[in-house]
Backbone as CSV, one residue per row, in Angstrom:
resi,resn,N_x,N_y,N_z,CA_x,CA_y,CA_z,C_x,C_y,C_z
1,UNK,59.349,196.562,68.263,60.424,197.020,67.430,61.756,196.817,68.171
2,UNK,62.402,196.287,67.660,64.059,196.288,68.067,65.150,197.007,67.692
3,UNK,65.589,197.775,68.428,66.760,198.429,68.644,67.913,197.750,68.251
4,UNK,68.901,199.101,67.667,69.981,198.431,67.550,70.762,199.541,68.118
5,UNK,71.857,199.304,68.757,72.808,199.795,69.744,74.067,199.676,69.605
6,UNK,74.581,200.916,68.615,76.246,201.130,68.584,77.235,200.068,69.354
7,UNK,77.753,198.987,69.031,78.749,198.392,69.796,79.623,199.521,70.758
8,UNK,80.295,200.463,70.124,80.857,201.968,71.047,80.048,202.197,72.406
9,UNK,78.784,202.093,72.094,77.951,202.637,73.289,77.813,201.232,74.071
10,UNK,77.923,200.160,73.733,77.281,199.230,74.485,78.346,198.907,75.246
11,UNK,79.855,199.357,74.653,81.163,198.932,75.325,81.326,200.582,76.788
12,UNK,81.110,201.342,76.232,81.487,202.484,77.366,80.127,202.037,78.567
13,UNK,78.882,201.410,78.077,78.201,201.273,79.136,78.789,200.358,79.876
14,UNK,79.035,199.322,79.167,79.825,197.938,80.194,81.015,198.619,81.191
15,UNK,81.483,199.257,80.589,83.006,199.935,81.265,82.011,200.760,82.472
16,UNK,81.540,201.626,82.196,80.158,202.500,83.223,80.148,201.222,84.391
17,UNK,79.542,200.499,84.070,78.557,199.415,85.232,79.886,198.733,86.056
18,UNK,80.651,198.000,85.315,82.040,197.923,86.212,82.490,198.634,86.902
19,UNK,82.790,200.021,86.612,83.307,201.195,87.146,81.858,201.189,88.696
20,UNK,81.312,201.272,88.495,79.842,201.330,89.550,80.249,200.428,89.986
21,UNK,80.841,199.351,90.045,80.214,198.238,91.464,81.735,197.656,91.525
22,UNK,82.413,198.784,91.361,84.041,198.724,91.873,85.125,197.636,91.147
23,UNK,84.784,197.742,89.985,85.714,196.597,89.220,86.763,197.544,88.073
24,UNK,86.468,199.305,87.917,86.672,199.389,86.760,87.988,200.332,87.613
25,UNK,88.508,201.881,87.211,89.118,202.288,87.632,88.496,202.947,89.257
26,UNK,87.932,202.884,89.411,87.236,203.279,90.501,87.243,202.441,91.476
27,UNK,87.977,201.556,91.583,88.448,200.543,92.569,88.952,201.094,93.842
28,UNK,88.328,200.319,95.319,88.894,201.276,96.466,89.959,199.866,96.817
29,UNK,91.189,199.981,96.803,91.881,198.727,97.619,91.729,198.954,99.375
30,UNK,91.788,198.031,99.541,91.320,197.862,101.098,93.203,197.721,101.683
31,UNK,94.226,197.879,100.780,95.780,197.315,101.363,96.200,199.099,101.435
32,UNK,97.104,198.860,102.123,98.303,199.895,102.424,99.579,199.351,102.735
33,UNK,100.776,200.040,102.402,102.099,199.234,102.599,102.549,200.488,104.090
34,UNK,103.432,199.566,104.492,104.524,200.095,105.642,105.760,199.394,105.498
35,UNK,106.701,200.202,105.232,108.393,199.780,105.463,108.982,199.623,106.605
36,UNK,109.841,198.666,106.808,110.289,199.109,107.874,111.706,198.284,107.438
37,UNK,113.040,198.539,107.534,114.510,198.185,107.481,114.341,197.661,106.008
38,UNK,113.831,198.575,104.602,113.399,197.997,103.411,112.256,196.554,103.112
39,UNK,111.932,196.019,104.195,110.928,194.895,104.293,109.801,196.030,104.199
40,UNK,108.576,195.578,103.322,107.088,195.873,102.950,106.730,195.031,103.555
41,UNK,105.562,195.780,104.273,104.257,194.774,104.812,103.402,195.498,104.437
42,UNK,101.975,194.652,103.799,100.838,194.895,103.364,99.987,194.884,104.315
43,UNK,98.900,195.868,104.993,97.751,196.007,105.848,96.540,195.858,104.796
44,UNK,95.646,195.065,105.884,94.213,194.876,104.948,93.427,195.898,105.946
45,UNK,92.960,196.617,105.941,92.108,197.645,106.598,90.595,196.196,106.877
46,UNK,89.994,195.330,105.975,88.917,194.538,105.894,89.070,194.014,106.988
47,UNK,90.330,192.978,106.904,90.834,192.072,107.835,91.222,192.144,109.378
48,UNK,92.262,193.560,108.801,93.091,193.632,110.109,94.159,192.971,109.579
49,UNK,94.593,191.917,109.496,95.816,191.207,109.027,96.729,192.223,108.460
50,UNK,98.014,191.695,108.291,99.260,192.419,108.103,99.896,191.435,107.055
51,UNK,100.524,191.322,105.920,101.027,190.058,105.046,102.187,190.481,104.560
52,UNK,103.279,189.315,104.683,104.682,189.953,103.893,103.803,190.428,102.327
53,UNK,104.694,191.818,101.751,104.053,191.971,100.140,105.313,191.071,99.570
54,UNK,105.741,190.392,99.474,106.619,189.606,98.376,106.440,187.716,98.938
55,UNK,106.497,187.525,97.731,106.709,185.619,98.372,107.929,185.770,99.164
56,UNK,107.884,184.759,100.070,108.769,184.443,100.908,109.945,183.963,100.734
57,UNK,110.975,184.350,100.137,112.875,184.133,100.179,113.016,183.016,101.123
58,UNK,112.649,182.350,101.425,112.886,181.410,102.020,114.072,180.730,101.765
59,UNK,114.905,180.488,101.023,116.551,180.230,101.006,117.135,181.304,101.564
60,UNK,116.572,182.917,101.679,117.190,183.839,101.885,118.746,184.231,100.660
61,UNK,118.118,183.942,99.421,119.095,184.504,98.246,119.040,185.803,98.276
62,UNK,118.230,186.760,98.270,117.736,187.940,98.442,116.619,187.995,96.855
63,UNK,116.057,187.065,96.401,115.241,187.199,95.045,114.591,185.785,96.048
64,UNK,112.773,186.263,95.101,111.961,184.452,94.890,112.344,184.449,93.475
65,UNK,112.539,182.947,93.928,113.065,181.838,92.498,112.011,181.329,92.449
66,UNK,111.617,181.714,91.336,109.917,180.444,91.137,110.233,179.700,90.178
67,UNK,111.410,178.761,90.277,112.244,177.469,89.652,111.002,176.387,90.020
68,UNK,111.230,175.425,88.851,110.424,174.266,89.197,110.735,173.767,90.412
69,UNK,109.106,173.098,91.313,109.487,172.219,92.420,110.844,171.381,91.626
70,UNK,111.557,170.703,92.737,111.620,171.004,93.934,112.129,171.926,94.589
71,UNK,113.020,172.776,93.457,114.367,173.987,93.918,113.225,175.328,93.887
72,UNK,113.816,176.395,93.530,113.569,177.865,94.367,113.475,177.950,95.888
73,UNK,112.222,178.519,95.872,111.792,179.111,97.015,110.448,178.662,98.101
74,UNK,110.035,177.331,97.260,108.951,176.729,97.982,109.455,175.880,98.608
75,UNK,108.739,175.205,99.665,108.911,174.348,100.621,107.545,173.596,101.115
76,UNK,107.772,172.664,101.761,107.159,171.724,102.515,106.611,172.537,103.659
77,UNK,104.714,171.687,103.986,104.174,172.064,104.492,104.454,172.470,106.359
78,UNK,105.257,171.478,107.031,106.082,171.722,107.728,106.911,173.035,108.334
79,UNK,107.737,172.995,107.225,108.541,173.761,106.758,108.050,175.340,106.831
80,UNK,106.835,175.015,106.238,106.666,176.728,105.944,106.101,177.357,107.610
81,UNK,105.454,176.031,108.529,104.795,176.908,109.479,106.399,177.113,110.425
82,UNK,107.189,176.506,110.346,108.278,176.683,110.868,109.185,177.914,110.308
83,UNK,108.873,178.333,109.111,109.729,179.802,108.805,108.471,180.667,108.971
84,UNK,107.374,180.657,109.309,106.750,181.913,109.207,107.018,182.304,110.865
85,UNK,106.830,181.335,112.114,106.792,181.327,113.322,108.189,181.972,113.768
86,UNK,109.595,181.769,113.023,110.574,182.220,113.195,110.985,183.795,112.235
87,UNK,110.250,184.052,111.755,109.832,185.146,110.694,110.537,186.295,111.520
88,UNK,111.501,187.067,111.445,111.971,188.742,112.200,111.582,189.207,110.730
89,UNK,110.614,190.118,110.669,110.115,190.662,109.166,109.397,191.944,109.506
90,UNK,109.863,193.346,108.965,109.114,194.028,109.132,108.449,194.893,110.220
91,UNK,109.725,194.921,111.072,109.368,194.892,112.614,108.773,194.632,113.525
92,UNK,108.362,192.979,112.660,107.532,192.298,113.647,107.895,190.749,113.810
93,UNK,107.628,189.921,115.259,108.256,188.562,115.150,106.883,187.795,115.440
94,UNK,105.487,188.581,114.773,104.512,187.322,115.457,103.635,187.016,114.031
95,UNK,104.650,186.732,113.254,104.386,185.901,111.928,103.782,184.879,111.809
96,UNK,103.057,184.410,111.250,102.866,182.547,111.376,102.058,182.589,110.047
97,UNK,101.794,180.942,109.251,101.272,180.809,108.136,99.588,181.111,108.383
98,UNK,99.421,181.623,107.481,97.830,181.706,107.502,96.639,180.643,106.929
99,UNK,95.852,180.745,107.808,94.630,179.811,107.984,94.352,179.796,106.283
100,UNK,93.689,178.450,106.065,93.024,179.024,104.513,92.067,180.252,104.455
101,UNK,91.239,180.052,105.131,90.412,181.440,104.812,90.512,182.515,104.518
102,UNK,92.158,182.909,105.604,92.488,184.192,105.267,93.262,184.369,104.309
103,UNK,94.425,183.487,103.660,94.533,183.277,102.469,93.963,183.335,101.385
104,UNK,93.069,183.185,101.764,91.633,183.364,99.948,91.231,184.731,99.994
105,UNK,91.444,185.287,101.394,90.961,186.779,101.428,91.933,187.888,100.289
106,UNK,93.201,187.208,100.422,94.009,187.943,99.149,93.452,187.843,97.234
107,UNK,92.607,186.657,97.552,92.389,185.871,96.075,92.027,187.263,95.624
108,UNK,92.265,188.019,94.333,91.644,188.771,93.576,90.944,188.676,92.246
109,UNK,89.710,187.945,92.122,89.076,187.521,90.688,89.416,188.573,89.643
110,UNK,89.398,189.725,89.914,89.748,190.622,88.793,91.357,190.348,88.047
111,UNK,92.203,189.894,88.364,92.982,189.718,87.957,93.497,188.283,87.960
112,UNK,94.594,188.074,87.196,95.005,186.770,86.874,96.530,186.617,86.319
113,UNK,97.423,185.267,86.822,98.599,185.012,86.623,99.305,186.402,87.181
114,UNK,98.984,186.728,88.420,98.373,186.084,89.507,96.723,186.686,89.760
115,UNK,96.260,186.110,90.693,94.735,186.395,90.809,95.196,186.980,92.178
116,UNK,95.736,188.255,92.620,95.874,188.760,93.475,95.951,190.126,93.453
117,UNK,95.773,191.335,94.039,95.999,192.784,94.275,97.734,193.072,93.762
118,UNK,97.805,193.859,93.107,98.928,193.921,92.209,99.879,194.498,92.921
119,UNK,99.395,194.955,94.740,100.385,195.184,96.098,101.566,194.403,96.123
120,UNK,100.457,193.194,96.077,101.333,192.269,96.302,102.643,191.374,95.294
121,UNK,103.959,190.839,95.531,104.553,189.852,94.232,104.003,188.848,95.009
122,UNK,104.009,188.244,93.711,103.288,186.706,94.084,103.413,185.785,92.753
123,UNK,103.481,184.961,93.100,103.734,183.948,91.855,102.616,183.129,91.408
124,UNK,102.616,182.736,90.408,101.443,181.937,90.038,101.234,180.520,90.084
125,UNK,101.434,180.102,91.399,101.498,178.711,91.897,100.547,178.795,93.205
126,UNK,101.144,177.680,93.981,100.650,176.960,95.216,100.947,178.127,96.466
127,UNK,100.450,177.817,96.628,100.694,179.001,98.412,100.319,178.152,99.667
128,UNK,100.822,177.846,100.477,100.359,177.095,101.969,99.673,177.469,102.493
129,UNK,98.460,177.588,103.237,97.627,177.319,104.084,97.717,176.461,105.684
130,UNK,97.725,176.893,106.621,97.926,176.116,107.923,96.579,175.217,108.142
131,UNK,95.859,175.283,107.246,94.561,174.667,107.881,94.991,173.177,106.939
132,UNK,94.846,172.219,107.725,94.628,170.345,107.664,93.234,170.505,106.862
133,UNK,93.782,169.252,105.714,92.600,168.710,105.255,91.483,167.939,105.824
134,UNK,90.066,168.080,106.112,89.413,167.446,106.539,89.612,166.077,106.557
135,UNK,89.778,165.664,105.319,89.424,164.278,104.605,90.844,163.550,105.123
136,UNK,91.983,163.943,105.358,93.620,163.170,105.487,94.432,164.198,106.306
137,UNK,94.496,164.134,107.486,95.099,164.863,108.278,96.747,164.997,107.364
138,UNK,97.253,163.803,106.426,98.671,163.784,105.707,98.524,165.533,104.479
139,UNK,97.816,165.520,104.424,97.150,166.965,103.445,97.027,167.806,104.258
140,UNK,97.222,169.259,103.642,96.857,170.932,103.757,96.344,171.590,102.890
141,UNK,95.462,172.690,102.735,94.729,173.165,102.049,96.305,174.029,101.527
142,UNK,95.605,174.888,100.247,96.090,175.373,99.174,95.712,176.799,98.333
143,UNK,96.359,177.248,97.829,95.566,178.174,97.365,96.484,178.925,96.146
144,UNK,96.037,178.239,95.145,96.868,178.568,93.788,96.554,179.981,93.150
145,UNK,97.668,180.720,93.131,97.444,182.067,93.004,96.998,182.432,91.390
146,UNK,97.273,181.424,90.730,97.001,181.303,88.938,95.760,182.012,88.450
147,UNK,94.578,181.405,89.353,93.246,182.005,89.038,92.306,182.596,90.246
148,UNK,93.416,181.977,91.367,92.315,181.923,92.736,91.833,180.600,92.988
149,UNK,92.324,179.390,92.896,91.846,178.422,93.397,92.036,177.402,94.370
150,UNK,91.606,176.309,94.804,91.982,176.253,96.227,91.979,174.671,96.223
151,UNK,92.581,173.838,96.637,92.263,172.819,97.167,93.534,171.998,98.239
152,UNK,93.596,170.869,98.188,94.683,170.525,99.046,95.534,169.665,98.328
153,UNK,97.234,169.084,99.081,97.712,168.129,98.569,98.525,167.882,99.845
154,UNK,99.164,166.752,99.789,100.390,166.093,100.459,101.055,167.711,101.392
155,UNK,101.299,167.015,102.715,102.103,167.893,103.408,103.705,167.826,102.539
156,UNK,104.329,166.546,102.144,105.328,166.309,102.050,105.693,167.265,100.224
157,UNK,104.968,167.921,99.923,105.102,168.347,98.649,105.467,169.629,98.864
158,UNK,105.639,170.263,97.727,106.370,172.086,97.856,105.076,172.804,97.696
159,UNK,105.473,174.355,98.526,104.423,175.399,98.050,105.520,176.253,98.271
160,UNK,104.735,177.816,98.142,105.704,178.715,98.206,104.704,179.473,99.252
161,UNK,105.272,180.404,100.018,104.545,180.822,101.609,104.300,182.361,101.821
162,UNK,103.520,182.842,102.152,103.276,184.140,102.491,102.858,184.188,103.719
163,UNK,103.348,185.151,104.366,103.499,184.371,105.945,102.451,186.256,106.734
164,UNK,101.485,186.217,107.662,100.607,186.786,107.590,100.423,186.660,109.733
165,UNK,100.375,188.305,110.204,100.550,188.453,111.536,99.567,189.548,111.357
166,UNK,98.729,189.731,113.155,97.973,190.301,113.303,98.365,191.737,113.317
167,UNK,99.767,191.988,113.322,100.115,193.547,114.287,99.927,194.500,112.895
């Protein structure tokens, strides 16, 4: 014999089972913020890592412009390990771009446009990665904040940077 099961009930169970395995409101975030001279920095308790919470101003307008490449606030792969290394942010100067890996550690599947912890601003584009493409040392990995996805392109092209220190 087959059952039939209130759509109502079958929806509060779904909401139930999410809620259980940490997707629903019952979510533990693993981030905490610290201020310091109005600069936010995000702590991952998982990681250890420390991450600017806003994309990187990198013109220093005091706003991210997420204007089409080539203008705003993104830059060349270069470029970005050279402003994170010079980074005074947050009362700290031992900034530098982050590895892909730890970059994906921000990815948040639960969410989308951006696919990240809602700690953080972030835009729904390209993000830099310090790690070289296997395949073309001229490439860097990637990590598009849109859905969470990852791959590489041209050093000589724009991303926008979140720049990520151990302290």
């Amino acid at each position: 014999m087959v059952s039939k099961i209130p759509v109502l009930a079958v929806g509060f169970f779904f909401f139930a089972m999410l809620t259980a395995v940490g997707v629903g409101s019952g979510f533990a975030s693993s981030f905490s913020t610290r201020g310091h001279d109005g600069e936010i920095v995000v702590n991952d308790s998982k990681t250890g890592l420390a991450w600017q919470q806003n994309t990187a101003d990198t013109n220093n307008d005091g706003t991210v412009t997420p204007a089409p490449y080539p203008g705003g606030d993104s830059m060349k792969w270069q470029q970005a390990i050279d402003y994170c290394e010079e980074l005074d942010y947050g009362g700290t100067t031992s900034w530098r771009l982050p590895e892909y890996k730890e970059l994906m550690t921000l990815v948040d599947h639960v969410h989308s446009y951006p696919a990240i912890d809602p700690v953080f601003q972030c835009e729904s584009h390209y993000y830099w990665s310090a790690t070289v493409y296997e395949g073309d040392v001229n490439e860097a990995r990637y990590v598009h904040f849109n859905f969470g996805s990852d791959h590489w392109k041209p050093k000589d092209k724009r991303a926008f940077v979140r720049c990520v220190s151990k302290d």
